[in-house]
N, C-alpha and C positions, 0 to 999 in steps of 0.2 A: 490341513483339511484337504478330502479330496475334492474334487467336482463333483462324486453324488451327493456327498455331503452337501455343501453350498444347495444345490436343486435340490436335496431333500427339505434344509432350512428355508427354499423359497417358496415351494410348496408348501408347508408349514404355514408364514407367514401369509400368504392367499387365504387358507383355509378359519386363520384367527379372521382376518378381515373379513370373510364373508361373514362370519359369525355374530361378529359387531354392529354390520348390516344389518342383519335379521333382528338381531335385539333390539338396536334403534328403532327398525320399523315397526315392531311389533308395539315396543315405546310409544311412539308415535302413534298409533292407532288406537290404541288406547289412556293415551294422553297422561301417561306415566312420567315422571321427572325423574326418579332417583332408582338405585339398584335397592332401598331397602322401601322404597312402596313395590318392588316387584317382591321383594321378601314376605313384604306384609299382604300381600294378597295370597302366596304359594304356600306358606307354611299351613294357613289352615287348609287348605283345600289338601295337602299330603296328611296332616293330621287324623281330615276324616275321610282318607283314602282308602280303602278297602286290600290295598296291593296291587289294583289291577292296573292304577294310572303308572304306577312306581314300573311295575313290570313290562309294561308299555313302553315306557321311556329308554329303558334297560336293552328289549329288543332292536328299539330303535337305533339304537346307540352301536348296538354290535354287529 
């Protein structure tokens, strides 16, 4: 491996971590326990999503 490699996998790992943050807290806020009450609340709401949330996320994302 080179050196960008290594700072590329460290940045990576930052970027997991921040993520875990956010979801905890978001957890947290909402006083969620498990990934599958976060399941059971998101599936219906994409269910009777229109595409706008879907395409939302999508923008966000890119």
């Amino acid at each position: 491996m080179k050196k960008a490699d290594i700072i590329a996998i460290a940045e990576g790992l930052k970027l997991i971590e921040e993520g875990v943050e956010t979801i905890q807290n978001v957890m947290r806020d909402n006083k969620i326990k498990s990934l599958q009450e976060i399941a059971a609340q998101l599936i219906p709401i994409f269910k009777d999503d229109d595409d706008s949330l879907s395409d939302s996320i999508v923008k966000h994302l890119n």
